[in-house]
VEXPA-137630 format. One record per residue (C-alpha): x, z, y; residue number from 1. Coordinates in steps of 0.2 Angstrom, whole numbers, plus 2048, in hexadecimal, padded with zeros to 3 digits. Each point is the difference from the previous one (the first is absolute). Example, Ala and Ser with C-alpha at 12.3 -4.5 7.8 and 13.67 -1.06 7.14 Angstrom:
<pafis>
xx = 83E zz = 827 yy = 7EA k = 1
xx = 806 zz = 7FD yy = 811 k = 2
</pafis>
This chain:
<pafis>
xx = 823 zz = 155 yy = CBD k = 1
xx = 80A zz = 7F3 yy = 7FC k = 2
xx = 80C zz = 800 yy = 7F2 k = 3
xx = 810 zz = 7F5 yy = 7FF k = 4
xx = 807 zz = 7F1 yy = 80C k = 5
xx = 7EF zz = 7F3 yy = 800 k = 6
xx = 80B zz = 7EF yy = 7FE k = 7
xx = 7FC zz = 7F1 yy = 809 k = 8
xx = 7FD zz = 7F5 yy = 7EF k = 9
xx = 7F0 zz = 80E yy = 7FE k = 10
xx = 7FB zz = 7FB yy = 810 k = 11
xx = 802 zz = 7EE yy = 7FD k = 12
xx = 7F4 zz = 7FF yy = 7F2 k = 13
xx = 7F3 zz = 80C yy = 809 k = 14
xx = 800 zz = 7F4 yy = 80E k = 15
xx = 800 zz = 7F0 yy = 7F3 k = 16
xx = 7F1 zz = 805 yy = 7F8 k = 17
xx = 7F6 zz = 805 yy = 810 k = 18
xx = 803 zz = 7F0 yy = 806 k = 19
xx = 7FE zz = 7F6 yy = 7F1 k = 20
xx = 7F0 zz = 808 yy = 7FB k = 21
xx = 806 zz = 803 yy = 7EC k = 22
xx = 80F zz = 809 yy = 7F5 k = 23
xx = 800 zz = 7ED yy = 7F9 k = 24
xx = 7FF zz = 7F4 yy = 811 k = 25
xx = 80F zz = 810 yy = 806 k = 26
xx = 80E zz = 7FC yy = 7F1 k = 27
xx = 805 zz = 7F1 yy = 804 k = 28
xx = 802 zz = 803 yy = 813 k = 29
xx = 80A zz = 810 yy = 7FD k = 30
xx = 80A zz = 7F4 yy = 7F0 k = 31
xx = 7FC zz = 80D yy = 7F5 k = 32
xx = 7F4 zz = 805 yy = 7EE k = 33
xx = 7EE zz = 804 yy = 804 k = 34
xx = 803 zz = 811 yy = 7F6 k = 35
xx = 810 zz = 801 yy = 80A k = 36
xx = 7F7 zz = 7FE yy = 811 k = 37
xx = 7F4 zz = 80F yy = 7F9 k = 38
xx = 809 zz = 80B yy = 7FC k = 39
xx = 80A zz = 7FD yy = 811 k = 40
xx = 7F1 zz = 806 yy = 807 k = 41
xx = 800 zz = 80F yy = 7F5 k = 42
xx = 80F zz = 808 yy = 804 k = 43
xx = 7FD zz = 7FB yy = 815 k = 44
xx = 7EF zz = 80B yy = 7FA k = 45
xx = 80A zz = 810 yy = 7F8 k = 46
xx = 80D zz = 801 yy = 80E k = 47
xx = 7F2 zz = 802 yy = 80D k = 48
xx = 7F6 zz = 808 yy = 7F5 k = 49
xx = 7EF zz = 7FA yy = 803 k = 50
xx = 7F7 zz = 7F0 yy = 7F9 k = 51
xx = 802 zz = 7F1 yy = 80B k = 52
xx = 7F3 zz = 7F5 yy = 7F6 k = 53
xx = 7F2 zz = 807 yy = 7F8 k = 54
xx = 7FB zz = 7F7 yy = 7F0 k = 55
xx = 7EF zz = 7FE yy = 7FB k = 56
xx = 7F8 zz = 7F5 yy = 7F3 k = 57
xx = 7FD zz = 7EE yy = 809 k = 58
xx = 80B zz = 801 yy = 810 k = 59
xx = 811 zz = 80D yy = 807 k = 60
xx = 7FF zz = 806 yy = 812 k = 61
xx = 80A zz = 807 yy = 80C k = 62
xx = 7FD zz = 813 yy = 802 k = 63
xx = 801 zz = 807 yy = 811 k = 64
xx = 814 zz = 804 yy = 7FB k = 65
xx = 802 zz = 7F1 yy = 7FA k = 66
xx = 7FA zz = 7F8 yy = 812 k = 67
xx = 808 zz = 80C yy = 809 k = 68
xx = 811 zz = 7FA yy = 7F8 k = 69
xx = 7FC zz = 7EE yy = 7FE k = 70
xx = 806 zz = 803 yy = 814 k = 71
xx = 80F zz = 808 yy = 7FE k = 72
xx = 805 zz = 7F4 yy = 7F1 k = 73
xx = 7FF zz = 7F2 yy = 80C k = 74
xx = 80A zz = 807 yy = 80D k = 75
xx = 80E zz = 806 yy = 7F4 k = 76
xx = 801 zz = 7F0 yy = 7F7 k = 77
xx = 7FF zz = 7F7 yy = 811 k = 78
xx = 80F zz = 80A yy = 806 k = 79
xx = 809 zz = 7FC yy = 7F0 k = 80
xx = 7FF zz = 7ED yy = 802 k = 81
xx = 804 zz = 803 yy = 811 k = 82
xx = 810 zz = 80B yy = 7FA k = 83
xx = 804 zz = 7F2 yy = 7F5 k = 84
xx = 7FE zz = 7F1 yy = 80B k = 85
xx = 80D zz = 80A yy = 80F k = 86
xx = 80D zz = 7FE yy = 7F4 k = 87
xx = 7FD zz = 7F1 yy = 7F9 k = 88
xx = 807 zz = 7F7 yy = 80E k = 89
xx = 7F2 zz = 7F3 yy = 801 k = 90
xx = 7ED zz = 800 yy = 805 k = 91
xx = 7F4 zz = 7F4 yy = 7FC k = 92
xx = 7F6 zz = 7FB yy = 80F k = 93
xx = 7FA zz = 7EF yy = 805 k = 94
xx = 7ED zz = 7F9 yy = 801 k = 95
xx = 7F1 zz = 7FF yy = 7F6 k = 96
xx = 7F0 zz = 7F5 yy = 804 k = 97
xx = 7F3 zz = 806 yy = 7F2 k = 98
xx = 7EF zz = 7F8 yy = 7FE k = 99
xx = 7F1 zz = 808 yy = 7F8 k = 100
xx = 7EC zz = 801 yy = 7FE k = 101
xx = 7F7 zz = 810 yy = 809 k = 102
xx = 7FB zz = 801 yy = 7ED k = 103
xx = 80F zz = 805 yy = 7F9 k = 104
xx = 808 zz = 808 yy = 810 k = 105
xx = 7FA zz = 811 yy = 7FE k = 106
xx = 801 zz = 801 yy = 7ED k = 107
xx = 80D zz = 7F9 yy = 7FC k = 108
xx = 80D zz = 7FB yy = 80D k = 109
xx = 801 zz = 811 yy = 808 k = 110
xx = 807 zz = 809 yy = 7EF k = 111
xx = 80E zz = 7F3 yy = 7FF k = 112
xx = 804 zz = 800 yy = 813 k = 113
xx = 801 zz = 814 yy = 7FE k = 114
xx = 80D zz = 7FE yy = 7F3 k = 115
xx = 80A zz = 7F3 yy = 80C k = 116
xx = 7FF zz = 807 yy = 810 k = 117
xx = 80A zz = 80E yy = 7FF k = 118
xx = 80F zz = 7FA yy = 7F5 k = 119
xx = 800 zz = 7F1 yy = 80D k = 120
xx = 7FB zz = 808 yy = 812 k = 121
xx = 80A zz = 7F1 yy = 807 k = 122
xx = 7F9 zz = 7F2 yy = 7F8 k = 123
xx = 7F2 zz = 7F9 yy = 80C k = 124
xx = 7EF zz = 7FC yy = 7F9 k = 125
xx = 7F5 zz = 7F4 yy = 809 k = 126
xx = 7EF zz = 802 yy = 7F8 k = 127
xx = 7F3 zz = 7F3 yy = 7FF k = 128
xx = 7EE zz = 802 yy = 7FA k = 129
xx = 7F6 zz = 7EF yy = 7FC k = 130
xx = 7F6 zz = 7F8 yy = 7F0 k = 131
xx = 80A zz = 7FB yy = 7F5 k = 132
xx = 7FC zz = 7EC yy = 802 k = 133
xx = 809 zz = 801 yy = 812 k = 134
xx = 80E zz = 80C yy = 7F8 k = 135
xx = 807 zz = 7F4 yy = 7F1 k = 136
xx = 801 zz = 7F0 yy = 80C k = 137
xx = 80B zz = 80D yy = 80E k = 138
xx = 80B zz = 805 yy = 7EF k = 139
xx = 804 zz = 7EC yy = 7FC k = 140
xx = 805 zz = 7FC yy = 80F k = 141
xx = 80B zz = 811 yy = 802 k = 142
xx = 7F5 zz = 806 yy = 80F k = 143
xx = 801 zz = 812 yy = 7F6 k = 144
xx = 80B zz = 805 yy = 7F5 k = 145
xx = 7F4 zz = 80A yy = 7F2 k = 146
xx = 7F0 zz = 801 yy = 7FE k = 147
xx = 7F1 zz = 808 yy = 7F3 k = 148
xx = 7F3 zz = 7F1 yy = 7FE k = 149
xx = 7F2 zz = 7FE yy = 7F3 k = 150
xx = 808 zz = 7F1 yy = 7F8 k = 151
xx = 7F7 zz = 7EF yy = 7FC k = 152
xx = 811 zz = 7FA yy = 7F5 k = 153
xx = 80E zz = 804 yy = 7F7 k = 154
xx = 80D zz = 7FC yy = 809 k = 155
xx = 7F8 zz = 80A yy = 80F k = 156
xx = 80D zz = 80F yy = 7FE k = 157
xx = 800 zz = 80D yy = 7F1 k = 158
xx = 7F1 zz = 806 yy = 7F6 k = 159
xx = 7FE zz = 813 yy = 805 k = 160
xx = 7EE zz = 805 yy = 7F8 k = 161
xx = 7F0 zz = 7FA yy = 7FF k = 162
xx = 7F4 zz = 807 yy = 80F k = 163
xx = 7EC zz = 801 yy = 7FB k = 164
xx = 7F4 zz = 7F9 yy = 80A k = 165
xx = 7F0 zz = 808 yy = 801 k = 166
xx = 7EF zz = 7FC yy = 80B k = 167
xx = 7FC zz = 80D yy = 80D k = 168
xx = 7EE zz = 803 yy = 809 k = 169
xx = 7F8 zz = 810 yy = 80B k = 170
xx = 7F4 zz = 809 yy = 7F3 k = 171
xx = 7F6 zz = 803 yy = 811 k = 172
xx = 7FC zz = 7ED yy = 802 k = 173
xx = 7FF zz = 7FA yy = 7EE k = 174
xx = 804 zz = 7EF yy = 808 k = 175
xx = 804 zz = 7FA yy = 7EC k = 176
xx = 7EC zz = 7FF yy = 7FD k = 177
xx = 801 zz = 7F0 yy = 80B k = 178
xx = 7FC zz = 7EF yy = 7FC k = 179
xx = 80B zz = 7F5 yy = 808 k = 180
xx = 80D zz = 80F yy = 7FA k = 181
xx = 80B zz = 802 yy = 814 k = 182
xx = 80E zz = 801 yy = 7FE k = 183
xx = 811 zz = 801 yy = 80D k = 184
xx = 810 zz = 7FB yy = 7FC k = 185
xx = 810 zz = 7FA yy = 805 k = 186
xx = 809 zz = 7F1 yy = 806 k = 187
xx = 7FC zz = 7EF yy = 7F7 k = 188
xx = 812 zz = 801 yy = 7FA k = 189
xx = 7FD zz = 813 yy = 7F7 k = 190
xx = 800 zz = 802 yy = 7EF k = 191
xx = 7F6 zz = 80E yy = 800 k = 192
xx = 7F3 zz = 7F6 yy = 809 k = 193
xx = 802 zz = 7F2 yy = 7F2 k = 194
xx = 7FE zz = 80E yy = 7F4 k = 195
xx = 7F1 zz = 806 yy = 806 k = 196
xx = 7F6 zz = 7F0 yy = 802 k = 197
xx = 808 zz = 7F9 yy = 7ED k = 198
xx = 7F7 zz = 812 yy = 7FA k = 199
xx = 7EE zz = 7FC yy = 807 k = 200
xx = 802 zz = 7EE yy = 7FB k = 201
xx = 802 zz = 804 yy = 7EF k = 202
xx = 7F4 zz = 80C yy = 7FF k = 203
xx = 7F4 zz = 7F2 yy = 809 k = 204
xx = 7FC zz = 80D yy = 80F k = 205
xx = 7FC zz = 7FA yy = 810 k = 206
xx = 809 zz = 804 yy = 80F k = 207
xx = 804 zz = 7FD yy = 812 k = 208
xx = 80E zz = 805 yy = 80B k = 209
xx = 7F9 zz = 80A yy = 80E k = 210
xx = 812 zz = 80A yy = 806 k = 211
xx = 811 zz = 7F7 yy = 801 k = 212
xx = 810 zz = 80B yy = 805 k = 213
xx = 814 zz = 7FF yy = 7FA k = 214
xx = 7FF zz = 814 yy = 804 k = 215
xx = 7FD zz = 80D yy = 7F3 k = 216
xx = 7F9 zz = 80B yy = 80D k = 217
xx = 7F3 zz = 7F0 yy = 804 k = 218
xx = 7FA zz = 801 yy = 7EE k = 219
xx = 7FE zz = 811 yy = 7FE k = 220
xx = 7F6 zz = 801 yy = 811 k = 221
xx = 7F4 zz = 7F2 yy = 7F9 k = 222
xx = 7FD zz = 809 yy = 7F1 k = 223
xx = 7FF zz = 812 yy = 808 k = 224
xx = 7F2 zz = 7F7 yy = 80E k = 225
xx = 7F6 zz = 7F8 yy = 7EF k = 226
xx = 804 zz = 7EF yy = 806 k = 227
xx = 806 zz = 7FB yy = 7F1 k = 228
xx = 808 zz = 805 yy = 7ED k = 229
xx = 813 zz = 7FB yy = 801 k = 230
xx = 80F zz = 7FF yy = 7F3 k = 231
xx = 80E zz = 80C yy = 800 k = 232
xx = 811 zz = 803 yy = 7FB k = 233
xx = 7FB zz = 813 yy = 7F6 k = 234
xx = 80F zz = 807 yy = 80A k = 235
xx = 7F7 zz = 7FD yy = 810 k = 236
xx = 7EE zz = 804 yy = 7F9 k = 237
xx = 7FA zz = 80F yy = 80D k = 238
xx = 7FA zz = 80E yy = 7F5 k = 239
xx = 7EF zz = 801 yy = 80A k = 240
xx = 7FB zz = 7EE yy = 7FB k = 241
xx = 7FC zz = 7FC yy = 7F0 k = 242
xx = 805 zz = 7F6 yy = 7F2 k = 243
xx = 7F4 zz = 7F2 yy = 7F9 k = 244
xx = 801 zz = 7F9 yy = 7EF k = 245
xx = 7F5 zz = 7F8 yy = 7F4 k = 246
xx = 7F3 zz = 80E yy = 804 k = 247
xx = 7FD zz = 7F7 yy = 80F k = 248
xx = 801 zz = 7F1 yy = 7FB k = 249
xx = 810 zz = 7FC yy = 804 k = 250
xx = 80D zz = 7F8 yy = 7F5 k = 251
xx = 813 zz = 806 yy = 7FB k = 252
xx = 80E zz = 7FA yy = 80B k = 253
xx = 811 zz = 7F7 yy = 7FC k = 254
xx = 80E zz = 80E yy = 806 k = 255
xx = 80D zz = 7FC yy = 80C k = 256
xx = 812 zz = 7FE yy = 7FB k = 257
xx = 80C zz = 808 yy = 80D k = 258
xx = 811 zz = 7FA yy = 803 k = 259
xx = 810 zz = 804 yy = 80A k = 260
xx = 804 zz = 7F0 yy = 808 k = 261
xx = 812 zz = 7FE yy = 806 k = 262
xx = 805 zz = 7F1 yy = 80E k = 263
xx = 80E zz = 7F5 yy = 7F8 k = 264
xx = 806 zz = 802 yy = 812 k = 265
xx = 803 zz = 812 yy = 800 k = 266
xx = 80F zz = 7FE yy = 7F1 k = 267
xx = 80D zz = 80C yy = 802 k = 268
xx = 7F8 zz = 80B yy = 80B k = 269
xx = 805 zz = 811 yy = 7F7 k = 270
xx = 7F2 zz = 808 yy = 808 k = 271
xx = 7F3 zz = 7F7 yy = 7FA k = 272
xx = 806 zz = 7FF yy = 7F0 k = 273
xx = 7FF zz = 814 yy = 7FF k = 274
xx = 7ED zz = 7FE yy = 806 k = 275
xx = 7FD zz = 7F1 yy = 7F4 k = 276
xx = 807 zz = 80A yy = 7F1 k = 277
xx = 7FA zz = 810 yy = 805 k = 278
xx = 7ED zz = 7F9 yy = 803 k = 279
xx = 804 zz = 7F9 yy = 7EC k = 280
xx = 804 zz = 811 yy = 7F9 k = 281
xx = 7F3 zz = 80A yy = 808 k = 282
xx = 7F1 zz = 7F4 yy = 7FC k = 283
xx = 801 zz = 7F5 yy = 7F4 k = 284
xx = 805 zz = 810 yy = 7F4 k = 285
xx = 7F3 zz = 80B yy = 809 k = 286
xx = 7F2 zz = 7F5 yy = 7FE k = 287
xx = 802 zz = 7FD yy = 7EF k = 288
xx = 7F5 zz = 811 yy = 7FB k = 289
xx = 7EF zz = 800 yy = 801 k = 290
xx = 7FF zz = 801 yy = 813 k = 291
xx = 80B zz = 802 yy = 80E k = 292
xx = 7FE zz = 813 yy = 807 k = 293
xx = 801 zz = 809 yy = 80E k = 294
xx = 813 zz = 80C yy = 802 k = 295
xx = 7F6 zz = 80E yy = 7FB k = 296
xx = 7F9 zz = 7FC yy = 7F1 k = 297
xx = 80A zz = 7FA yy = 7EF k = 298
xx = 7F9 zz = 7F7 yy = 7F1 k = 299
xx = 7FF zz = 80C yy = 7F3 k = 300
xx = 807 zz = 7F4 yy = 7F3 k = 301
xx = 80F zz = 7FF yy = 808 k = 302
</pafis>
């Protein structure tokens, strides 16, 4: 039974955290304490009367109440902003081309896009998936506006975090017994291809490329066939291959720093500045925990 008006800056911070993945990464997005953002979600939790997070030693999940109003948040807050923006007088809309890896896609483009989309239904996306050595030159010459790139510089857009890179292989194949070690990688141009070859010729491992592809799915298919080990973003690591590391004779990997590049081109576009800022706030502060999680689990030093 619920008890009492639920108020919309409860449902915020519910929605924050879920989407952030931490009571910490959630503040600053909601521009409030981290013991202010908690006990927000205490009182959303009294007046509906059931536990919306349960809180275990290591990790907080949503309970089945807590998935089944993670819904009806959304929708609320959704009609809110929508409430709010009729009689503001003024809609944003405009056009958005946006560039990023498969790698990062799924994990973490689809959280931020989630928190855009529906405070800005007539804003138009254009969406384009390539390697991120074909996606920095299209940003320089302003052929998209944004886009999340493995960075090779500094001044290729704003630090976000640090993604690890890790070699994968089929444990039905053991291809990483071989000697020459094959190995399938990207395009000449990758740094996750320089990575992996700068790795094996530190350690003085022999190698040959036997599998070439610019598509994550490529890779993966190589390894999955026992064609070849490969290197991986850990974002994109499938969960049924598995991990090589020194046990295998394989050596540690530099890890990959993702940006948000921004087109000097696309100045005073208001939509993209939302996005820009809006991919800043969400990932360069949920990132900085341990590791970037999934909306239903929390990091239970947050």
């Amino acid at each position: 039974m619920i008890s009492g008006d639920i108020q919309i800056d409860w449902l915020k911070c519910f929605v924050a955290v879920v989407d952030t993945g931490s009571l910490s990464a959630a503040a600053p997005v909601v521009h409030r304490s981290q013991s202010a953002v908690s006990m927000q979600l205490k009182k959303l939790e009294s007046a509906l009367g059931c536990r919306l997070l349960a809180r275990g030693p290591r990790q907080h999940q949503l309970t089945p109440d807590g998935q089944r109003m993670l819904g009806y948040a959304r929708r609320m807050l959704d009609l809110h902003a929508e409430t709010r923006a009729a009689f503001q007088g003024r809609e944003l809309t405009g056009s958005i081309r946006l560039g990023v890896p498969d790698d990062y896609a799924a994990r973490y483009l689809a959280p931020v896009l989630k928190r855009f989309a529906p405070y800005h239904g007539s804003v138009e996306i254009e969406l384009h998936c390539e390697q991120s050595p074909s996606l920095i030159p299209r940003v320089e010459r302003g052929d998209l506006d944004l886009a999340l790139v493995s960075r090779e510089h500094p001044r290729q857009g704003i630090l976000l975090f640090h993604e690890p890179m890790v070699w994968i292989g089929s444990p039905q194949f053991e291809v990483w017994r071989r000697d020459p070690l094959p190995i399938a990688v990207y395009e000449s141009t990758s740094l996750a291809r320089r990575t992996a070859i700068n790795s094996l010729a530190q350690q003085g491992r022999r190698y040959r490329v036997v599998y070439n592809s610019s598509s994550l799915a490529g890779q993966i298919a190589a390894v999955e066939s026992g064609l070849a080990v490969a290197v991986l973003t850990q974002c994109s690591t499938p969960s049924h291959l598995e991990v090589l590391g020194s046990n295998h004779g394989l050596g540690p990997l530099d890890p990959m720093e993702v940006s948000v590049y921004r087109s000097q081109a696309s100045a005073g576009n208001e939509a993209v500045e939302k996005l820009h800022d809006l991919l800043i706030s969400t990932l360069r502060i949920s990132t900085s925990t341990a590791k970037f999680q999934s909306p239903s689990t929390w990091d239970s030093r947050a």
